[in-house]
SELUM-868774 format. One record per residue: residue in one letter; z, y, x of N, C-alpha, C in turn; chain. Coordinates in Angstrom, 3 decimals, decimal comma, padded with zeros to 6 digits. Layout:
<atoms>
  resn       n_Z       n_Y       n_X      ca_Z      ca_Y      ca_X       c_Z       c_Y       c_X  chain
     A         Z         Y         X         Z         Y         X         Z         Y         X      A
...
</atoms>
This chain:
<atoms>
  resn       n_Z       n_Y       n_X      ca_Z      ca_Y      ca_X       c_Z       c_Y       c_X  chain
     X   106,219   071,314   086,092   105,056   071,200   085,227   104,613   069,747   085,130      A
     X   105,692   068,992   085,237   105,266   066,967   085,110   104,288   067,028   083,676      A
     X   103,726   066,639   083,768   102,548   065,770   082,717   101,416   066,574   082,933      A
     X   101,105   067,703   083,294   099,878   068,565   082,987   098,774   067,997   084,270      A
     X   097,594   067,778   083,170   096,217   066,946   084,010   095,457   067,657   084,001      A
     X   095,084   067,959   085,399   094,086   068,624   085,617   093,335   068,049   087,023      A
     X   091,611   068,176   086,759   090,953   066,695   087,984   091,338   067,564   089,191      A
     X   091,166   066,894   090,212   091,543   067,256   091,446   089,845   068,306   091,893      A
     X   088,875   067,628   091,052   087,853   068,692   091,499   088,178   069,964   090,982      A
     X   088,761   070,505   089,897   088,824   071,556   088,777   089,548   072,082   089,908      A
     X   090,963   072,004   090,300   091,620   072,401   091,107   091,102   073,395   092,368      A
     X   090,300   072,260   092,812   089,489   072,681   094,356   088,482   073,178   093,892      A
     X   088,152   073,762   093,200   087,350   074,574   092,766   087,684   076,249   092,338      A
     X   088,880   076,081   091,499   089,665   077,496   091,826   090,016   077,855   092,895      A
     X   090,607   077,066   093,878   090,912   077,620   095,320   089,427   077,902   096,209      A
     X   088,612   077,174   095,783   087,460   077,256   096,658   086,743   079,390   095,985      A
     X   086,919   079,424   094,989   086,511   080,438   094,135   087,717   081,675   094,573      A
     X   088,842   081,301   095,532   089,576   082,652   095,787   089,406   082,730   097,298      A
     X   088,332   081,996   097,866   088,258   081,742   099,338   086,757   081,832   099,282      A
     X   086,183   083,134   099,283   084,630   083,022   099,179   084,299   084,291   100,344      A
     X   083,322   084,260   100,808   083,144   085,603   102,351   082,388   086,731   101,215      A
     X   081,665   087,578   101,589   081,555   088,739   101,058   080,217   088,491   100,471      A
     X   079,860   089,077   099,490   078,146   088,975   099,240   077,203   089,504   100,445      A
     X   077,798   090,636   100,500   076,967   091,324   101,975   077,602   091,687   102,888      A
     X   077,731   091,613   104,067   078,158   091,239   105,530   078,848   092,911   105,491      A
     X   080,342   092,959   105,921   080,684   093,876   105,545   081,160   094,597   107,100      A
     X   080,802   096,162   106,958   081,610   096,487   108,462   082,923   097,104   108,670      A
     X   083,776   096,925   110,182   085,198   097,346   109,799   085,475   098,766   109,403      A
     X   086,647   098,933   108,908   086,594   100,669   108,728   088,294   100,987   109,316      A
     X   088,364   102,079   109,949   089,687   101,929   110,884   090,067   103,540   110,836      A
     X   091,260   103,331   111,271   092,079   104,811   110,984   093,741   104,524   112,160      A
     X   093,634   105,755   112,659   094,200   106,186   113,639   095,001   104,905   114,000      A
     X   094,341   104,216   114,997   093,923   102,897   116,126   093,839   101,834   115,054      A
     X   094,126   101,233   113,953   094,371   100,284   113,138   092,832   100,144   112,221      A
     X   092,492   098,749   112,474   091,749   098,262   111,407   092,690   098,086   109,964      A
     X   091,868   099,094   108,681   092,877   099,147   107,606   091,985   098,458   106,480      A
     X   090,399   097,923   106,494   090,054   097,386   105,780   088,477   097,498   106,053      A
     X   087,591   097,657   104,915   085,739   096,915   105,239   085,365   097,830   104,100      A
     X   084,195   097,739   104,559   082,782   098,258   103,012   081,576   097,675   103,670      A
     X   080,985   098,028   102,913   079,577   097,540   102,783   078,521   098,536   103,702      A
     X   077,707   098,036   104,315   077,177   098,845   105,253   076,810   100,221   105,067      A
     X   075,980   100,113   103,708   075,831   101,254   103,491   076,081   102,627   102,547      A
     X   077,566   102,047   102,338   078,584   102,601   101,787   079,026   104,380   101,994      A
     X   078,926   104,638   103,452   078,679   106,032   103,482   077,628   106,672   103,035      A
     X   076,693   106,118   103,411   075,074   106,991   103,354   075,387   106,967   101,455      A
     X   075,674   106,145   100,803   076,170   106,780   099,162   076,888   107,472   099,252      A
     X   077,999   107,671   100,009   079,266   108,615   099,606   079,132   110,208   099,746      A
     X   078,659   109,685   101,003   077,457   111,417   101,912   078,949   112,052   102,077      A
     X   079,931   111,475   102,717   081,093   112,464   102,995   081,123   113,483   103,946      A
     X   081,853   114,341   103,924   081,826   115,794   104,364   081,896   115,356   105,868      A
     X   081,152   116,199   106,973   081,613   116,342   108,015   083,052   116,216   108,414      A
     X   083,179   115,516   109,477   084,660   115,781   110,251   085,768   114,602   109,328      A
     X   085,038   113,712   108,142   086,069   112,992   107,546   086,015   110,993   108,125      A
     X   084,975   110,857   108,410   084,497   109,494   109,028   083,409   109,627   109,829      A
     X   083,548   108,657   110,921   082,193   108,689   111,996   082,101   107,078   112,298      A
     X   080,886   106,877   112,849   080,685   105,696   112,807   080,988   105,247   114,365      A
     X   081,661   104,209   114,531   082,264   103,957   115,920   081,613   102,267   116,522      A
     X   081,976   102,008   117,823   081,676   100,571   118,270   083,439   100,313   118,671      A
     X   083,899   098,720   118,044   085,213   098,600   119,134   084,314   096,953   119,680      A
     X   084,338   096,971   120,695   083,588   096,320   121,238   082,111   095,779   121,229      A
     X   081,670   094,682   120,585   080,737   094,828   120,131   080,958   094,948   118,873      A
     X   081,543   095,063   117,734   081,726   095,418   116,530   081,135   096,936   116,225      A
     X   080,247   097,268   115,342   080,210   098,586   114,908   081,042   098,555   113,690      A
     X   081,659   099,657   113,497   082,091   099,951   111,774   082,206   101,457   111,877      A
     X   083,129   102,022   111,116   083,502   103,223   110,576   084,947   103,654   110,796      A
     X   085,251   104,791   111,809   086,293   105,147   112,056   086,800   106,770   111,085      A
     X   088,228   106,757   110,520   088,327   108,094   109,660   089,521   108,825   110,488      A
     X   089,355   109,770   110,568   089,748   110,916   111,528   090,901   111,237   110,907      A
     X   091,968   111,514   111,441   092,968   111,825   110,945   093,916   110,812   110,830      A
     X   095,091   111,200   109,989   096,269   110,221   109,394   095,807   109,302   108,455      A
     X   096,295   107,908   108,127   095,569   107,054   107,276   096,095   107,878   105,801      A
     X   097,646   107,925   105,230   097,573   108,377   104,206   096,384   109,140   103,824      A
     X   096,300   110,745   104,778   095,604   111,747   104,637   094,238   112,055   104,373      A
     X   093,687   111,208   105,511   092,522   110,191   105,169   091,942   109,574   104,103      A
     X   092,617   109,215   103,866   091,949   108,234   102,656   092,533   108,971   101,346      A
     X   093,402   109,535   101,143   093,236   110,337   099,872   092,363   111,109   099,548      A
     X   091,949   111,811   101,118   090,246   112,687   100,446   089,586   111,895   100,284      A
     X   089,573   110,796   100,827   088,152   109,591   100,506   088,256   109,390   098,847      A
     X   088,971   108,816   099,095   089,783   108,514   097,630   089,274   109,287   096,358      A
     X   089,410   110,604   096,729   088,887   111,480   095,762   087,408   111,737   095,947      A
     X   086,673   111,785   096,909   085,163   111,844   096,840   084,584   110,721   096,298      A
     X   085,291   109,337   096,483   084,552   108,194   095,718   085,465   108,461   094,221      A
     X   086,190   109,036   093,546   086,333   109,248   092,325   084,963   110,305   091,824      A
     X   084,804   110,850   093,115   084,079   112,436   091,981   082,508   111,786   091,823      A
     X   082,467   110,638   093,132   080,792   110,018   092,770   080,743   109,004   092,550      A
     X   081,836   108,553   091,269   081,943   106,903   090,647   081,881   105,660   091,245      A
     X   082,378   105,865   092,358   082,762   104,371   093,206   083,944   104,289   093,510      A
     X   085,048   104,421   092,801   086,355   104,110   092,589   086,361   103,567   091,224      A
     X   087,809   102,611   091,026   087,977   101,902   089,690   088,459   102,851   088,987      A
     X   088,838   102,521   088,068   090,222   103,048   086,789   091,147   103,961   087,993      A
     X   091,313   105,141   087,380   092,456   105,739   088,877   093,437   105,859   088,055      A
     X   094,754   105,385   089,345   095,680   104,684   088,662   097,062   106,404   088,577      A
     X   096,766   106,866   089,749   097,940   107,962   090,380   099,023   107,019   091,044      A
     X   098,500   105,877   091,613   099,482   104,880   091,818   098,850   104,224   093,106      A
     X   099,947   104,480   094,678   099,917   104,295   095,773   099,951   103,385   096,204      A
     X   099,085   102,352   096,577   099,620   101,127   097,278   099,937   101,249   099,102      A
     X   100,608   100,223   099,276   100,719   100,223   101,294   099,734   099,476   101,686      A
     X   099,093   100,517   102,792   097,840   100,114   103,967   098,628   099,612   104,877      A
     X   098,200   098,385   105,222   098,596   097,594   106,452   097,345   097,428   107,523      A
     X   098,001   097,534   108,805   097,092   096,793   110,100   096,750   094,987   109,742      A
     X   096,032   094,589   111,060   095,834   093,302   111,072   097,244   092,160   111,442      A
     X   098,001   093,263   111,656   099,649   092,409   111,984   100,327   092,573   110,854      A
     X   099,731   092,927   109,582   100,274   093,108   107,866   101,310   094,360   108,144      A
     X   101,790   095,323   109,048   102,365   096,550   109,441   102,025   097,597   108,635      A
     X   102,369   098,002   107,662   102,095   099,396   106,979   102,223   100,317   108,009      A
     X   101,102   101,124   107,095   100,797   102,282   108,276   100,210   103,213   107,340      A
     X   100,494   103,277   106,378   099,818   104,348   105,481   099,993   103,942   103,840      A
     X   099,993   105,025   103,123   099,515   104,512   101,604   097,931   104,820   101,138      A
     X   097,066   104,361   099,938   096,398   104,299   099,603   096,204   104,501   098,225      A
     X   095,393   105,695   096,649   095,528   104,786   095,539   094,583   104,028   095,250      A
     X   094,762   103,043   094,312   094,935   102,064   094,069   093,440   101,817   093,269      A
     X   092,702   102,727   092,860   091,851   102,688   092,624   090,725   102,168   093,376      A
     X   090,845   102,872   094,956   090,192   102,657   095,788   090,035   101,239   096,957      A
     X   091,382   100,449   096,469   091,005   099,443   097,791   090,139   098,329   097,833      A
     X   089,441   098,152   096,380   088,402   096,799   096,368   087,089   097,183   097,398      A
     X   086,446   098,713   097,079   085,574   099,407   097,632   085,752   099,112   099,673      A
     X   086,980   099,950   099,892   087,277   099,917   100,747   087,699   098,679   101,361      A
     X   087,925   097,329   101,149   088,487   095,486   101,422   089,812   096,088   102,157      A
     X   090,597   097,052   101,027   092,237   097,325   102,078   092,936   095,616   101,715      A
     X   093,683   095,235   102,192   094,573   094,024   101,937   095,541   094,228   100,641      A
     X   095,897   093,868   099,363   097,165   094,276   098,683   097,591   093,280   098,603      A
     X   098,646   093,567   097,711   100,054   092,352   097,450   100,569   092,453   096,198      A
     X   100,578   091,120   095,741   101,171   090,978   094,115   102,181   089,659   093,967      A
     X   102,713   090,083   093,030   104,027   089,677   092,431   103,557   088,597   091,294      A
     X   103,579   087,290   091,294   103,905   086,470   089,867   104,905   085,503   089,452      A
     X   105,304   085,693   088,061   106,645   084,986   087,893   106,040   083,575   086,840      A
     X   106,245   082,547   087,321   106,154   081,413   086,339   107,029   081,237   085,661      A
     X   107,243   080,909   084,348   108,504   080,399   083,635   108,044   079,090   082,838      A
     X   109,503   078,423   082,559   109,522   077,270   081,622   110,685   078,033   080,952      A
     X   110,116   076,856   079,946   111,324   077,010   078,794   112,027   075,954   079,309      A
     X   113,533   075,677   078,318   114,629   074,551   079,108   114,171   073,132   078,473      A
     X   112,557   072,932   077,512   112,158   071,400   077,236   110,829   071,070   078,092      A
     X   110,572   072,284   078,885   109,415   072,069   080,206   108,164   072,886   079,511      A
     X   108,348   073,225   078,663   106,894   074,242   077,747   106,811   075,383   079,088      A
     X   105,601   075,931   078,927   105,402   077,094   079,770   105,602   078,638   079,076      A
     X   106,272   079,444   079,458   105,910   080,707   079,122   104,941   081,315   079,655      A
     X   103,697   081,970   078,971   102,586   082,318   079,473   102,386   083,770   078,488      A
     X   101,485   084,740   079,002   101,260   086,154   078,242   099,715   085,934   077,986      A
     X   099,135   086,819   076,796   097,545   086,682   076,926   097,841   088,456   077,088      A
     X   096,949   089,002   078,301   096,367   090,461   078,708   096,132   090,979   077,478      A
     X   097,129   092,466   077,865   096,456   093,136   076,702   094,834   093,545   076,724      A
     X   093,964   093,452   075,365   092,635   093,739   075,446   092,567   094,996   076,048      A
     X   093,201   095,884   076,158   092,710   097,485   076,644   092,996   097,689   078,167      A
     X   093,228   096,163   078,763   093,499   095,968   080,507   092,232   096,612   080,772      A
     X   092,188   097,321   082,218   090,910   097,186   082,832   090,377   095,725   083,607      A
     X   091,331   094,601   084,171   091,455   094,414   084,397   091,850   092,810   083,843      A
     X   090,575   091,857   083,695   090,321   090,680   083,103   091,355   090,881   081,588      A
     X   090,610   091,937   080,669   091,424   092,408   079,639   091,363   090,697   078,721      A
     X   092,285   090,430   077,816   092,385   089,388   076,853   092,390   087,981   078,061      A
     X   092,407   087,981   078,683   092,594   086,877   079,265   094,680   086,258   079,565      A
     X   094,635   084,828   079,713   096,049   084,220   079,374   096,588   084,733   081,589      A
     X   097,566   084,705   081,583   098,235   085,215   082,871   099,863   083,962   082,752      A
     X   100,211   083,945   084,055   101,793   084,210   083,857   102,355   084,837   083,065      A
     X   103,923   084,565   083,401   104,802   085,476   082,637   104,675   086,460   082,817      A
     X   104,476   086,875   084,377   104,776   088,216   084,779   103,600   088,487   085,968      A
     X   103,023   089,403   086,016   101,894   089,463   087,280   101,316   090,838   087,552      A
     X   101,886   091,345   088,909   101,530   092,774   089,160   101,651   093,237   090,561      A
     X   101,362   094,238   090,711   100,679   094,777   092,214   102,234   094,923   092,585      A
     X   102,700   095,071   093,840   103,762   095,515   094,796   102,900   097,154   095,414      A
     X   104,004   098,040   094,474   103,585   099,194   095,389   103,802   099,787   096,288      A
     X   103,140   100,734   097,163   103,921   101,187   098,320   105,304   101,513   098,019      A
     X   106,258   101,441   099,474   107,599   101,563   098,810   108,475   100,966   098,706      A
     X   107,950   099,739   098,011   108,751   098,573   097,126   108,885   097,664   097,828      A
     X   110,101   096,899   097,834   110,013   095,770   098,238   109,762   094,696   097,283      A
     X   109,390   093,169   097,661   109,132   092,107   096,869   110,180   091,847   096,054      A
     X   111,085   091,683   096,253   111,984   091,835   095,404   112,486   092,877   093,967      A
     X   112,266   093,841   094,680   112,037   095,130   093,593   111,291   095,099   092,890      A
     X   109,696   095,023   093,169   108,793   095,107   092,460   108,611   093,530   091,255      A
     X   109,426   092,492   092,064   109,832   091,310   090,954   110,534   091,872   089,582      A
     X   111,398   092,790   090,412   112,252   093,279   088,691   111,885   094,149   088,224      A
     X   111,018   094,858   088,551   110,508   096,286   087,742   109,309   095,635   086,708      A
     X   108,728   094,868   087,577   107,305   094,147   086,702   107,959   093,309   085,864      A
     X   109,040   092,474   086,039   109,575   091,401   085,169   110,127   092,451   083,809      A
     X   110,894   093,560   084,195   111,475   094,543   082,655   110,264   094,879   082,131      A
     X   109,187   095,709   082,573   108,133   096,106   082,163   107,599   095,358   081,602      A
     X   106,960   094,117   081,869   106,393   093,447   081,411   106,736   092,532   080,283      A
     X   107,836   092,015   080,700   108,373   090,763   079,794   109,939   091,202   078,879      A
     X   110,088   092,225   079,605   111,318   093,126   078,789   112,736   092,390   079,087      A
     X   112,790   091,540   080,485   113,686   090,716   080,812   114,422   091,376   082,584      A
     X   115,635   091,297   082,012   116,326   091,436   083,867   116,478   090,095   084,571      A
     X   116,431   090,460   085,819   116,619   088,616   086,339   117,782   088,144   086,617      A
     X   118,975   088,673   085,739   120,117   088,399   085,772   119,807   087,296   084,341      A
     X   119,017   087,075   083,859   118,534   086,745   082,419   118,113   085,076   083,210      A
     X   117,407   085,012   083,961   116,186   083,915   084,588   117,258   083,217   084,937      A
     X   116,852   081,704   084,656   117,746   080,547   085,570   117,318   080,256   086,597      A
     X   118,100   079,895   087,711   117,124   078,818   088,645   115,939   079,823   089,287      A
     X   115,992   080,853   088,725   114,928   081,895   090,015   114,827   081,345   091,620      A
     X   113,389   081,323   092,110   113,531   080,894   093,480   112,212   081,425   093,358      A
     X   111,348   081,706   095,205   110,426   081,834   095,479   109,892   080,713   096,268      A
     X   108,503   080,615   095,448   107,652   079,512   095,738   106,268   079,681   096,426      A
     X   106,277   080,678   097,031   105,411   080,386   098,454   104,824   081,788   098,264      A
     X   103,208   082,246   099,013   102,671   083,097   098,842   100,956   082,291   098,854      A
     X   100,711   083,198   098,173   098,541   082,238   098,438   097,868   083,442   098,396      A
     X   096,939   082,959   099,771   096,634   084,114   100,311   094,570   084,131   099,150      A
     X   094,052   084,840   098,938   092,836   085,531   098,554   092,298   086,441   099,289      A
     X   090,599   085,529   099,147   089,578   086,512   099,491   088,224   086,263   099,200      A
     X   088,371   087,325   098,412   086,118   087,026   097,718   086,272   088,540   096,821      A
     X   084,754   088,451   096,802   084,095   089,713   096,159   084,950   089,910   095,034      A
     X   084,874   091,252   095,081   085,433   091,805   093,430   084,230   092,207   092,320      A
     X   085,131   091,214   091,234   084,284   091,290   090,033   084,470   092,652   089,083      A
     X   085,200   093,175   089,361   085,197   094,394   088,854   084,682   095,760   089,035      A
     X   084,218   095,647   090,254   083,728   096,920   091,025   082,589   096,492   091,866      A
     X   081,043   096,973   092,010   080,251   096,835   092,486   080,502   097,219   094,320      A
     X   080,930   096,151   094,889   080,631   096,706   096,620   082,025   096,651   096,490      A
     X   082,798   095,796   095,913   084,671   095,479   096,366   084,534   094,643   096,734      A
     X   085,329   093,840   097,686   086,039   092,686   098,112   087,551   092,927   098,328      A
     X   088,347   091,801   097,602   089,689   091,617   097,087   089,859   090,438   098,522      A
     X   091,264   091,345   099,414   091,936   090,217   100,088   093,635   090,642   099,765      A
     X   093,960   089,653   098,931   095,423   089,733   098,324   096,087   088,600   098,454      A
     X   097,561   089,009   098,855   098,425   088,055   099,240   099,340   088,016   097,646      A
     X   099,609   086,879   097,413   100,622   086,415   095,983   101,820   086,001   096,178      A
     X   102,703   086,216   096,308   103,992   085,950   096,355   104,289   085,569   094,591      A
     X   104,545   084,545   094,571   105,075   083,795   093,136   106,561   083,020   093,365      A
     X   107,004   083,590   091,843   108,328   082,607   091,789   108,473   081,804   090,667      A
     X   109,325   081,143   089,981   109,335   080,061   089,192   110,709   080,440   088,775      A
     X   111,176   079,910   087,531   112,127   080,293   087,000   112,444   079,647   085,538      A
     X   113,878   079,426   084,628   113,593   078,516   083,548   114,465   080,073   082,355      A
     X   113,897   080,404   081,002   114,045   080,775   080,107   114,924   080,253   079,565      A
     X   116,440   080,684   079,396   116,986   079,518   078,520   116,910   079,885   077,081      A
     X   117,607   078,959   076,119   117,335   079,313   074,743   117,737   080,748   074,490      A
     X   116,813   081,308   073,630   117,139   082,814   073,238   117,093   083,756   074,182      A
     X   116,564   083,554   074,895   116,065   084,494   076,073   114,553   084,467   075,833      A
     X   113,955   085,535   074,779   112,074   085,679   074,846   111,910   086,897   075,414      A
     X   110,939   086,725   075,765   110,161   087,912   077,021   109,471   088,871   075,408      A
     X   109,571   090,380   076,131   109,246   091,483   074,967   108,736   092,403   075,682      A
     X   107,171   092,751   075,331   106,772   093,353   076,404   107,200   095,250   076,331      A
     X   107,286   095,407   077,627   107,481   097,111   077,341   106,372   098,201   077,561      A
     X   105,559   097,408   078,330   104,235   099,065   078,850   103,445   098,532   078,194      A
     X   103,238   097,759   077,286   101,659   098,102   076,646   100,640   097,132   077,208      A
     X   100,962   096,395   077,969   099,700   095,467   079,133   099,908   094,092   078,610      A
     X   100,462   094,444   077,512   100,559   092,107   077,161   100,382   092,658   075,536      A
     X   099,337   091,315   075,079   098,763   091,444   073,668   099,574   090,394   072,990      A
     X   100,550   089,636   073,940   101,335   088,729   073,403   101,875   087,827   074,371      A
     X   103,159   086,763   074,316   103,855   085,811   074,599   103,706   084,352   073,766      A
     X   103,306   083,679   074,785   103,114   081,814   073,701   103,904   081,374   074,643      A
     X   104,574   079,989   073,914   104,877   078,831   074,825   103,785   077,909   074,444      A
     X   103,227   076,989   075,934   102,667   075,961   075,508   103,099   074,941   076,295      A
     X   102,937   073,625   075,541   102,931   072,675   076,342   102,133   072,025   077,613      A
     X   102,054   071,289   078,549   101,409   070,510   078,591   099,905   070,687   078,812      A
     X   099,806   070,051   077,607   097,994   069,538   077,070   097,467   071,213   077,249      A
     X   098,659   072,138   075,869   097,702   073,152   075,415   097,466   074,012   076,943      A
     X   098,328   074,156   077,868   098,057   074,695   079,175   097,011   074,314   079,537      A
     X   096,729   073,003   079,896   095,952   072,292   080,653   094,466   072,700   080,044      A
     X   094,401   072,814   078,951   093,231   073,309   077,752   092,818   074,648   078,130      A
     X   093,428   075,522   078,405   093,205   076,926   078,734   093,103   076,830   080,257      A
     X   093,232   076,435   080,688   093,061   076,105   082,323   091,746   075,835   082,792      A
     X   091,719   074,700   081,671   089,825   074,238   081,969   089,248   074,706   081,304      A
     X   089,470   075,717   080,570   088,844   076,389   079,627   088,216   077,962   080,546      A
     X   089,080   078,103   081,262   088,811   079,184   082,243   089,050   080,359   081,670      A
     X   089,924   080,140   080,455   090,777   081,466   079,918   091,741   082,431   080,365      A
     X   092,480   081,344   081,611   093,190   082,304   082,558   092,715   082,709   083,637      A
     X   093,350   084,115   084,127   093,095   085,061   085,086   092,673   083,981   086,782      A
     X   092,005   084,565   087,370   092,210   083,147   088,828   093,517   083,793   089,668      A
     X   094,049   084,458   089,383   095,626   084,250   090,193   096,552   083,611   089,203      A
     X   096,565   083,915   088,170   097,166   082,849   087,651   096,943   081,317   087,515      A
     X   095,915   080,976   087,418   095,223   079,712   087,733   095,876   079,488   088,947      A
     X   095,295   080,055   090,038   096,220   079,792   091,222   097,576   079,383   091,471      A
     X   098,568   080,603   091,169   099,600   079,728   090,880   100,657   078,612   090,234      A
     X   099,598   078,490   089,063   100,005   077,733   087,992   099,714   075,898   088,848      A
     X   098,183   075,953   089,127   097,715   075,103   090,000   098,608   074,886   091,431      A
     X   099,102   075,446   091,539   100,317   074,852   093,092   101,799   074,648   092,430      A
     X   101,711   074,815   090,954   103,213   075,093   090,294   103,451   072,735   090,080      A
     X   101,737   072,845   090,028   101,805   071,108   089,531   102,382   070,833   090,760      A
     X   103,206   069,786   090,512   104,043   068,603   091,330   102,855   067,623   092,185      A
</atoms>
């Protein structure tokens, strides 16, 4: 990405904006021995869940919320009581992996539910150039739940339970961009950046997500075509026009993110 200017405050300012603590002091919530994520204190007393499904525990001096049972098992009834009393997102029917504090899966989760709950997830983004250094970039389809109309990567999506990083690189890359990565030049992975601050989408979420991004060059006649419906379009831009939408704050902040560590 040689030429693209952007101030060094603008920069440290998106990273400072994916590194923010919680609005309100959040307590742990744990499932059979494993801390699996947080809510907000008074997150049950709304939920009013059934006897015998969560109790409130001390692990040392820490108080939080312990759920009885298997984590899958667990948290799918949760899952569904915060669907039936509107504190779940968009429900997806789509499982993500619950990890311990050693990142160890130990359960699945959907996907609706983990901003509420601060479970940890994991996503996939693919940067591209074209072969004269232009960027390939998507603008969100408007009917996203999910920073709808806003500019993204090429490619950018959850890793679901299941999947490995790799996998979920090529399933999101066909889906999305309508490309195999037998297609991509020069494919490599370029680090992971870790996130954590309140979620803007859901009242009483906090988002802690790990990004695994890769980089990659389009050669001529190779354009990305989207297949599910989640991209309102494909631009190349240069340069300037990147740099313009950047400070413009038109793109998503994980994409910002990685676009911002993509500069040299």
């Amino acid at each position: 990405m040689s030429g693209l200017a952007l101030e060094a405050s603008w920069v440290a300012r998106q990273r400072a904006r994916a590194d923010q603590p919680p609005r309100t002091p959040r307590q742990s919530l744990w499932c059979a021995g494993a801390r699996i994520g947080s809510v907000e204190p008074d997150f049950f007393a709304r939920l009013a869940p059934p006897p015998g499904l969560v109790k409130g525990t001390m692990r040392g001096d820490e108080s939080g919320w312990e759920l009885q049972g298997d984590v899958t098992g667990s948290l799918s009834r949760l899952a569904h009581l915060m669907r039936d009393a509107g504190l779940a997102h968009v429900w997806r029917d789509e499982q993500l992996a619950v990890t311990d504090e050693a990142g160890c899966a130990v359960g699945t989760v959907e996907r609706a539910v983990v901003r509420p709950l601060g479970i940890t997830t994991f996503a996939v983004h693919l940067a591209a150039l074209s072969p004269d250094g232009r960027h390939w970039v998507q603008q969100r389809s408007l009917a996203k739940a999910n920073d709808p109309g806003l500019w993204d990567t090429l490619m950018g999506g959850m890793v679901p339970a299941g999947e490995s990083l790799e996998t979920a690189l090529a399933r999101e890359t066909r889906e999305e961009a309508g490309l195999d990565l037998s297609q991509l030049q020069g494919l490599r992975w370029r680090g992971r950046i870790p996130t954590r601050r309140p979620s803007g989408d859901i009242e009483g979420g906090y988002v802690i997500e790990h990004i695994d991004w890769f980089d990659c060059v389009l050669p001529w006649g190779v354009t990305p075509c989207n297949q599910d419906g989640e991209v309102e379009q494909f631009v190349l831009l240069d340069a300037g026009q990147l740099a313009d939408k950047l400070l413009g704050e038109q793109f998503t902040l994980e994409a910002a993110l990685v676009l911002t560590h993509h500069v040299p």
